[in-house]
C-alpha positions as CSV (number, residue, x, y, z in Angstrom):
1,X,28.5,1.2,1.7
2,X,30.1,-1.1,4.0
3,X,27.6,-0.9,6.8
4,X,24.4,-1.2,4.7
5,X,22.3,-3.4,5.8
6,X,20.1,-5.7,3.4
7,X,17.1,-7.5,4.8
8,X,14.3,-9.8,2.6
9,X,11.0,-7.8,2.4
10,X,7.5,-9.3,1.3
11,X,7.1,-7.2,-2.0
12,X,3.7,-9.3,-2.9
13,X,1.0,-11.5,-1.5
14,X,2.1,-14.6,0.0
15,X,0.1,-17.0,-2.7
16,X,2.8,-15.4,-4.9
17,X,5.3,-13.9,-3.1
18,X,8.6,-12.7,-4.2
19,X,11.5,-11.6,-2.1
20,X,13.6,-8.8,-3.2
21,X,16.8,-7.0,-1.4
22,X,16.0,-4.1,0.1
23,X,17.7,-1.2,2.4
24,X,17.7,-2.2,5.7
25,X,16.4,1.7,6.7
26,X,13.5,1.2,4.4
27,X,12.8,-1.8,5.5
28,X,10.6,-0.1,8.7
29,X,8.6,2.0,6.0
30,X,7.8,-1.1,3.8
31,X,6.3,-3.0,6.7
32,X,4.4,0.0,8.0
33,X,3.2,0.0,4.5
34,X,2.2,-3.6,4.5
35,X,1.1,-3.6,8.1
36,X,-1.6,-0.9,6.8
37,X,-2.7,-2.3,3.7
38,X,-3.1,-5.8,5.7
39,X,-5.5,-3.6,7.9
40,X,-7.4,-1.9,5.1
41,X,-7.6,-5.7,3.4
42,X,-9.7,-7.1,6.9
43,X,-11.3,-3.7,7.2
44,X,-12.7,-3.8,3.6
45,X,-13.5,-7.3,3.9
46,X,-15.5,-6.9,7.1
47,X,-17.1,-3.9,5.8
48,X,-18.2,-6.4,2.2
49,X,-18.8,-9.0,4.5
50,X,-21.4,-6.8,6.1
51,X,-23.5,-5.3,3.0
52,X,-23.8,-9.2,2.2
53,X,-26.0,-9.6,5.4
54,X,-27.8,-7.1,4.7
55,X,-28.3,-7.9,1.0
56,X,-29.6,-11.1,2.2
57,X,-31.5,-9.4,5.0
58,X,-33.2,-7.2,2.5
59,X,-33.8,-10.3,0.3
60,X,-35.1,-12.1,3.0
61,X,-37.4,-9.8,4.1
62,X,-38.5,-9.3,0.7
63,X,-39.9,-12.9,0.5
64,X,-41.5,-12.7,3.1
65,X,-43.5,-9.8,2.4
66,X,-44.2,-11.0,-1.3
67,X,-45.6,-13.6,0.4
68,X,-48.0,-11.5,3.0
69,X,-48.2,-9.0,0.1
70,X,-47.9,-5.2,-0.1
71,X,-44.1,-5.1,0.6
72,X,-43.3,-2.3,-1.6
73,X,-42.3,0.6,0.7
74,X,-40.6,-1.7,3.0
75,X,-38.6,-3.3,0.0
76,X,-37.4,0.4,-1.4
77,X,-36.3,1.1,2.3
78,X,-34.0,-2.1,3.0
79,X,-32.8,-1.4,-1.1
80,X,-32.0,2.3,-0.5
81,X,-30.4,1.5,2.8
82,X,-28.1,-1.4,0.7
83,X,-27.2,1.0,-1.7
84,X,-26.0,3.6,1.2
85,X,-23.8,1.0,2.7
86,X,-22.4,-0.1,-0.4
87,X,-21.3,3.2,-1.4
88,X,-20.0,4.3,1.9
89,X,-17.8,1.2,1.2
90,X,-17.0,2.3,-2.1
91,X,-16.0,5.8,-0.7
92,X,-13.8,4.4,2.1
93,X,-11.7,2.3,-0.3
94,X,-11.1,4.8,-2.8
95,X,-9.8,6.9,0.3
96,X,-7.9,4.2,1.7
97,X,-6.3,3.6,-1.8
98,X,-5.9,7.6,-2.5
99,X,-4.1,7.3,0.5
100,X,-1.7,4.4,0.1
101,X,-0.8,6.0,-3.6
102,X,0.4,8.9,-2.3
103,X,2.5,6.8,0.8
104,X,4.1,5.0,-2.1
105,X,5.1,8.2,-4.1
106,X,6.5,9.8,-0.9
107,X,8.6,6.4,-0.4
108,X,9.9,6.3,-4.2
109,X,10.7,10.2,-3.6
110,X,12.7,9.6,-0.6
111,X,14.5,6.1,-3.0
112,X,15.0,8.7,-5.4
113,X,16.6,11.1,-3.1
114,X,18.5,8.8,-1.6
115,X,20.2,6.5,-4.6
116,X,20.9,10.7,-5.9
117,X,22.6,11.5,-3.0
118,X,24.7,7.5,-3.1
119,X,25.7,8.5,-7.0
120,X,26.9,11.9,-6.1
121,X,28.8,11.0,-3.0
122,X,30.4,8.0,-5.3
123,X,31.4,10.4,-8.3
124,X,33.1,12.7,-5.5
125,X,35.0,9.6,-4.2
126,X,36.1,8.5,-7.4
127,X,37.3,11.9,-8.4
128,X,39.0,12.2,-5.4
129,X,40.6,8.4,-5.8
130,X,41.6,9.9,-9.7
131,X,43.0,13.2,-8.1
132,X,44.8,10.9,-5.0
133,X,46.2,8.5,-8.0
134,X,47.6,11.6,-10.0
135,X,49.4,13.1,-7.0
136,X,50.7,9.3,-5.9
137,X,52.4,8.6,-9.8
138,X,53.6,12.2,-10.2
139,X,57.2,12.8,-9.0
140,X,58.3,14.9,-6.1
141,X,61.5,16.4,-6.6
């Protein structure tokens, strides 16, 4: 325990972050973590960011053909093509979140794992202290 290494890791958003101790070895699978859920954030807020255009595309459009008249088939097409976009969003986040769930189990395995294998390796050096004081306060003769 004498070499382990503790290092601050970003447990939460920065508007309310919180800073918590953490094993320096873990520390590399945390940020990799982070790192990709920062990228799925500005993916998923590009891909929002583009069914908005064409929401207001299709609205758009849909103005102006009220106003010419007889916009019906055009207005289905630009609403079936919004409501393909949209759930092709839908279908890449729950993905992206079925994926990040099952990163966080396999990182609370391997804490699991490892804080078993730091309370058996502490019980085995406190038997052996026990056993060491035994032998130390029994006389030789």
């Amino acid at each position: 325990m004498e070499n382990m290494h503790l290092r601050r890791v970003r447990t939460m958003p920065r508007h309310s972050q919180s800073l918590t101790m953490a094993p320096y070895s873990s520390v590399s699978l945390v940020e990799q973590l982070e790192d990709r859920i920062l990228c799925h954030e500005k993916t998923t807020a590009a891909l929002v960011e583009h069914a908005f255009r064409i929401k207001d595309d299709i609205v758009n459009s849909l103005q102006k053909m009220q106003n010419k008249g007889g916009g019906d088939r055009l207005a289905r097409l630009f609403l079936e093509e919004h409501i393909r976009n949209i759930t092709a969003i839908v279908k890449q986040l729950n993905r992206d979140i079925e994926v990040l769930q099952e990163q966080i189990r396999a990182r609370d395995n391997i804490s699991y794992g490892t804080n078993s294998a730091l309370k058996t390796l502490e019980m085995r050096q406190l038997s052996g202290l026990g056993d060491l004081r035994g032998r130390v306060a029994r006389p030789h003769y």
